[in-house]
C-alpha positions as CSV (number, residue, x, y, z in Angstrom):
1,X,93.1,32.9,62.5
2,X,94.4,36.6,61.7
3,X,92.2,39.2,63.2
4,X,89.8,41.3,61.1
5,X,90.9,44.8,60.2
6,X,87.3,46.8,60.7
7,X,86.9,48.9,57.2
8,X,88.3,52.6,58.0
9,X,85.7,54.8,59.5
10,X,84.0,56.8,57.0
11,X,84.5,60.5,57.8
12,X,81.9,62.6,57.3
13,X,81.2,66.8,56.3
14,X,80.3,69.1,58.6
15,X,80.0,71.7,56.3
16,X,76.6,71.4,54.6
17,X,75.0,70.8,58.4
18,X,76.8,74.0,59.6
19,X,75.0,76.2,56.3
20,X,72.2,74.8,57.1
21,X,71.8,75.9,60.6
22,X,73.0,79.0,59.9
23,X,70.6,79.4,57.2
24,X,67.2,78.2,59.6
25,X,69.4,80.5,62.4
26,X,69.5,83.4,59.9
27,X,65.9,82.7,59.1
28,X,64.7,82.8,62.7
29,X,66.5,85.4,63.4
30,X,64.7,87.3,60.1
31,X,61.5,86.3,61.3
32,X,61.6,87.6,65.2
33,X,62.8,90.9,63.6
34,X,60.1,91.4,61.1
35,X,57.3,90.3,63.8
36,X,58.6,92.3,66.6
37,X,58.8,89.2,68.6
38,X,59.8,90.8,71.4
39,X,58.3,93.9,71.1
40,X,61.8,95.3,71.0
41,X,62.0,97.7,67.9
42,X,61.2,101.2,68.4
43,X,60.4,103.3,65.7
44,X,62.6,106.3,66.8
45,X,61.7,108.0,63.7
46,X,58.1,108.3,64.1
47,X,58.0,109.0,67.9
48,X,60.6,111.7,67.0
49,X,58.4,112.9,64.6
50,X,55.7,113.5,67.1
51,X,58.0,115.3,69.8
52,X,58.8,117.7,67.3
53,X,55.1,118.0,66.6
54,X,54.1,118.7,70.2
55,X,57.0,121.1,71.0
56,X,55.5,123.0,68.0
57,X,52.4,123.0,68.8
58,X,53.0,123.6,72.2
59,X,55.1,126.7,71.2
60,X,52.6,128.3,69.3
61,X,49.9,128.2,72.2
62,X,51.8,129.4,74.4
63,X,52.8,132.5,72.7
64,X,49.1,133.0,71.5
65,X,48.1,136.7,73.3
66,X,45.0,136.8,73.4
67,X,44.2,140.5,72.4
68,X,41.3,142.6,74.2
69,X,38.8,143.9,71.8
70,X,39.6,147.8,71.5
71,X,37.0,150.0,73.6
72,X,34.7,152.0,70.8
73,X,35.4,155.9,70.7
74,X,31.9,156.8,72.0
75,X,32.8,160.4,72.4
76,X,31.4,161.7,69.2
77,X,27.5,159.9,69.9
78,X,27.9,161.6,73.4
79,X,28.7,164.8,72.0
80,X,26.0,164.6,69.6
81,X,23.5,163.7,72.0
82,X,24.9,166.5,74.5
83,X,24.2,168.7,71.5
84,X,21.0,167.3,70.6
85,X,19.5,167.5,74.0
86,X,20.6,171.2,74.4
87,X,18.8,172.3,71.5
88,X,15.3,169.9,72.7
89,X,16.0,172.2,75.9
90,X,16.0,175.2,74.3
91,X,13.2,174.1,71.9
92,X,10.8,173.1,75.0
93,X,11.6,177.0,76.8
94,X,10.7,178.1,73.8
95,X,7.2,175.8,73.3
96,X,6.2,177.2,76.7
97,X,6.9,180.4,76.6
98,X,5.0,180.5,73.3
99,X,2.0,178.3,74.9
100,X,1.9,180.6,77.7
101,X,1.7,184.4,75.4
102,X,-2.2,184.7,75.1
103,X,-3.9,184.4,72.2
104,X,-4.3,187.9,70.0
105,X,-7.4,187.9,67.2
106,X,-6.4,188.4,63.4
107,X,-4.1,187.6,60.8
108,X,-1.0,186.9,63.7
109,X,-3.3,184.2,65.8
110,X,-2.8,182.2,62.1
111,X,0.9,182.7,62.2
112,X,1.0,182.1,65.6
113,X,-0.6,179.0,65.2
114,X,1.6,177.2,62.4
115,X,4.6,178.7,64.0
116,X,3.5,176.7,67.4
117,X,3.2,173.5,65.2
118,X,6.4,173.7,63.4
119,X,8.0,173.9,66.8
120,X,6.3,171.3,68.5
121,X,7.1,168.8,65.2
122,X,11.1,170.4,65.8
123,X,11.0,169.1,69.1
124,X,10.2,165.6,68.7
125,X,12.1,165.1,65.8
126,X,15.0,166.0,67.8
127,X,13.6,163.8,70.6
128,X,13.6,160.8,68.0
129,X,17.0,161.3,67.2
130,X,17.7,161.5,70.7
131,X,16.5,158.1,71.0
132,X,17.7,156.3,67.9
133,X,21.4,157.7,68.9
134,X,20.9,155.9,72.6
135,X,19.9,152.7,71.2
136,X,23.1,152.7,68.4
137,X,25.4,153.6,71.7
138,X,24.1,150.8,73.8
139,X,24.1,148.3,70.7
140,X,28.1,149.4,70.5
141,X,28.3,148.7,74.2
142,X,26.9,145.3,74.0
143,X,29.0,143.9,70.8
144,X,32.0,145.0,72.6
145,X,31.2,143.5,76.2
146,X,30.1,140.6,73.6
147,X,33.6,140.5,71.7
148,X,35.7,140.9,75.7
149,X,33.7,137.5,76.5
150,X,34.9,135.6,73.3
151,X,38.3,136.8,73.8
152,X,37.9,136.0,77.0
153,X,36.9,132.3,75.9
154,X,39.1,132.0,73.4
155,X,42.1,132.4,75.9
156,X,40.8,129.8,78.5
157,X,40.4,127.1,76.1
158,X,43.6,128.1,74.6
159,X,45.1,127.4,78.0
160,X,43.2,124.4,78.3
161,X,44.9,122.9,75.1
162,X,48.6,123.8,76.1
163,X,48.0,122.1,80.1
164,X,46.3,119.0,78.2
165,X,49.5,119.3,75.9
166,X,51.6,118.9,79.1
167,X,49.4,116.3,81.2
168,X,48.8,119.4,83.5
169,X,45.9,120.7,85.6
170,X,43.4,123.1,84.1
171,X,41.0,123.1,86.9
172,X,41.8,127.6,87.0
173,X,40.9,127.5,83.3
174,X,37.7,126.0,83.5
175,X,36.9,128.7,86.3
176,X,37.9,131.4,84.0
177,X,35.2,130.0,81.2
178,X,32.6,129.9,83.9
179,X,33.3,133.4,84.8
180,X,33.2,134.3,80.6
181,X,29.5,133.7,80.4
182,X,29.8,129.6,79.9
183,X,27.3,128.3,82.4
184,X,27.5,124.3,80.8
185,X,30.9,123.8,81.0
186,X,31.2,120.2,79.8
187,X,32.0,117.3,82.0
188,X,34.5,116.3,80.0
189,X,36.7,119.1,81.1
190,X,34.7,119.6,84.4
191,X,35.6,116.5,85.1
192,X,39.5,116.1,84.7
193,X,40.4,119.4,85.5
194,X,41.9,119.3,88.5
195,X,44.2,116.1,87.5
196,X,44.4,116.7,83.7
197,X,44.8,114.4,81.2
198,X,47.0,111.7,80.2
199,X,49.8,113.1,77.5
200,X,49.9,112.0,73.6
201,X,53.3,111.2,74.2
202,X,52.4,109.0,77.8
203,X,49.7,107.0,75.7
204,X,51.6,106.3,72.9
205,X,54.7,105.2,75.1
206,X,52.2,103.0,77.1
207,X,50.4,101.3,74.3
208,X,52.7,98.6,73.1
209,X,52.9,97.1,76.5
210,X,49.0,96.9,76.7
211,X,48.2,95.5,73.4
212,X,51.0,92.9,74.1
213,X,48.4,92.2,77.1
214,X,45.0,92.3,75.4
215,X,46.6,90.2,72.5
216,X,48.0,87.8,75.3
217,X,44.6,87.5,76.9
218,X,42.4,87.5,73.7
219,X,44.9,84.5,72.2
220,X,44.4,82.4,75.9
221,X,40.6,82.9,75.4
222,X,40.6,80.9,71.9
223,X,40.5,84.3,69.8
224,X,42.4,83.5,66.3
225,X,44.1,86.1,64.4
226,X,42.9,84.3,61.3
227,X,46.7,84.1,60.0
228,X,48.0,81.3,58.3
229,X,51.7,80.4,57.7
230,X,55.0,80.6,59.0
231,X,54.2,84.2,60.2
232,X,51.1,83.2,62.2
233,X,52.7,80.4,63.4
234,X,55.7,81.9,64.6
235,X,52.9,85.2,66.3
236,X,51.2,82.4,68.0
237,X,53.7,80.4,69.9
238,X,56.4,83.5,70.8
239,X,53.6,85.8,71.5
240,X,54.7,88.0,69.0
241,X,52.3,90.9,67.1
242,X,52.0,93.0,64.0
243,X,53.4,96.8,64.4
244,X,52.0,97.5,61.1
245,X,48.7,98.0,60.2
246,X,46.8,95.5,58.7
247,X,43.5,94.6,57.4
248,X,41.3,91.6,59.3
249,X,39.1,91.4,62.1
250,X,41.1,89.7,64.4
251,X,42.6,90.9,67.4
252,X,46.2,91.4,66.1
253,X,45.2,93.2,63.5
254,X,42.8,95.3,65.2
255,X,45.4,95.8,67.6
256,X,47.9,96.8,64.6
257,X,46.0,99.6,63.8
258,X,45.1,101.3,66.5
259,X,48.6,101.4,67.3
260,X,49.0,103.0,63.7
261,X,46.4,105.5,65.0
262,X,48.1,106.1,68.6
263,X,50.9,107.0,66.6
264,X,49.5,109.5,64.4
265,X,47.7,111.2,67.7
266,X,44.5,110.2,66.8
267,X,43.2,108.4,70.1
268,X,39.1,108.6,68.7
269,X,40.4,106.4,66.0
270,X,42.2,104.1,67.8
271,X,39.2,104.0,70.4
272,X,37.2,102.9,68.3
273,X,39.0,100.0,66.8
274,X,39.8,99.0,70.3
275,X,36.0,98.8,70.6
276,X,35.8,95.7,68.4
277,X,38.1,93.4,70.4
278,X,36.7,91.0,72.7
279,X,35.6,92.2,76.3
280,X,38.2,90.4,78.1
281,X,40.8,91.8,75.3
282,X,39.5,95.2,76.3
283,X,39.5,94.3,80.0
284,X,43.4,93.6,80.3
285,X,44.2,97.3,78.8
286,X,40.7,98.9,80.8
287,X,43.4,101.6,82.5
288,X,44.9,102.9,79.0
289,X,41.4,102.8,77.4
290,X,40.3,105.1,80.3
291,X,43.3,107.6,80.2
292,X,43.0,107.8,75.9
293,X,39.0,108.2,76.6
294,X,39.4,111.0,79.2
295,X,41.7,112.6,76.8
296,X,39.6,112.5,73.6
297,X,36.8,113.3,75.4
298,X,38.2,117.0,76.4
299,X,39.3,117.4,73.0
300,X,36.2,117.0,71.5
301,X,34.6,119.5,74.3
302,X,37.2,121.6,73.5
303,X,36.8,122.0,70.1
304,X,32.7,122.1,70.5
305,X,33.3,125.1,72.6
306,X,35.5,127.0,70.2
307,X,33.2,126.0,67.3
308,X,30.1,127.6,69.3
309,X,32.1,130.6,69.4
310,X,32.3,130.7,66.4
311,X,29.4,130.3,65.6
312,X,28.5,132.7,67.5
């Protein structure tokens, strides 16, 4: 019996399965970009941006003079009162020399009389102006020991600003408002002088790695980011988190935009979104939370400082 020929092989395409794992490849690939998965992208541009806005800043404190107020030419009051108080002299030699002449009867006692008066009324009009000339001196004295202190002020806190600007110690500069007048320095400049504070630049470098944590720890605890859909899908099982700020309550979005706040150097902000994340959340980035407190705290005693001066 001949053998049996077995039917050819049927050969098949690899090209369609080669597209399409390039295409769910391509799409992974597409997707860990956009999320961040990794926490890999750095937004050069913006951190750039806020270099540039430091070293500014940072500039222009430093070349901040503060100016002494100019002493008051009191030479003219003094020589006016010099003058004034010659003339009371002369005035008084005169009133006693008249009170001691005796009294003659007749038309000249009269005379006598009214010219004693007129004198007497001389001399304590010229002692009033004495007087009112003293008190406008010492008034000029005191706005202008007044003005040294604010100056004074004014220059410490400057100071303040440009060490917390470079994460360095302003423990002299808190002497130097003590010794302007400023009895209640605040403890939230007391407090971290000697160290200073943590730099905008150190806490926004810092602050990805620590959400990534309190996102990590929230997600372990059952927290859900509320997301639906390939995204939140994709967020949940690589660990991966939003870098742009978006609206919901959950801890990745939370986290989102305080990070959009860290960025734009405003650490109250982002304090107080970091407030609404669960405690264990805020537990696994308690360090960071403490260094962005400490720093917003002096700012804000900072800037009440300079706003009492001026109201002042």
């Amino acid at each position: 019996m001949p053998a049996t020929t077995p039917p050819p092989e049927e050969k098949r395409s690899i090209f369609w399965p080669l597209v399409l794992g390039g295409m769910i490849a391509g799409g992974i690939g597409f997707a860990a970009s956009e999320l961040n998965v990794f926490n890999t992208r750095v937004d050069t541009d913006r951190i750039s941006q806020s270099l540039d806005a430091q070293g500014e800043r940072l500039a222009a404190l430093e070349a901040v003079e503060p100016t002494a107020p100019e002493t008051p030419d009191l030479s003219g009051i003094e020589a006016g009162i010099a003058s004034i108080e010659t003339m009371v002299g002369e005035f008084e030699e005169r009133l006693k020399e008249l009170e001691g002449r005796p009294v003659v009867a007749g038309d000249g006692s009269a005379q006598y009389a009214q010219d004693l008066a007129a004198l007497q009324t001389s001399v304590e009009e010229q002692k009033a102006e004495i007087d009112r000339l003293l008190e406008n001196a010492q008034s000029i004295e005191e706005a202008t020991s007044e003005a040294a202190q604010r100056a004074d002020v004014q220059a410490a806190l400057a100071k303040i600003m440009s060490a917390m600007t470079t994460g360095s110690s302003f423990e002299s500069e808190v002497g130097d408002l003590q010794n302007s007048g400023i009895s209640d320095v605040p403890e939230a400049l007391a407090g971290p002088a000697a160290d200073g504070v943590a730099t905008l630049l150190k806490l926004q470098t810092d602050y990805p790695d620590q959400a990534r944590a309190a996102l990590s720890t929230a997600r372990a605890s059952g927290a859900d980011d509320g997301e639906a859909g390939l995204g939140g899908f994709l967020k949940r099982q690589l660990g991966a988190r939003s870098v742009a700020p978006r609206d919901g309550a959950g801890p990745d979005a939370v986290l989102s935009r305080a990070e959009a706040a860290v960025r734009d150097g405003q650490i109250s902000q982002a304090l107080t979104e970091i407030e609404t994340l669960p405690p264990e959340a805020q537990d696994a980035m308690a360090d960071w939370i403490a260094a962005a407190r400490a720093r917003a705290d002096a700012e804000a005693a900072v800037q009440d400082l300079s706003q009492r001066l001026t109201a002042n």
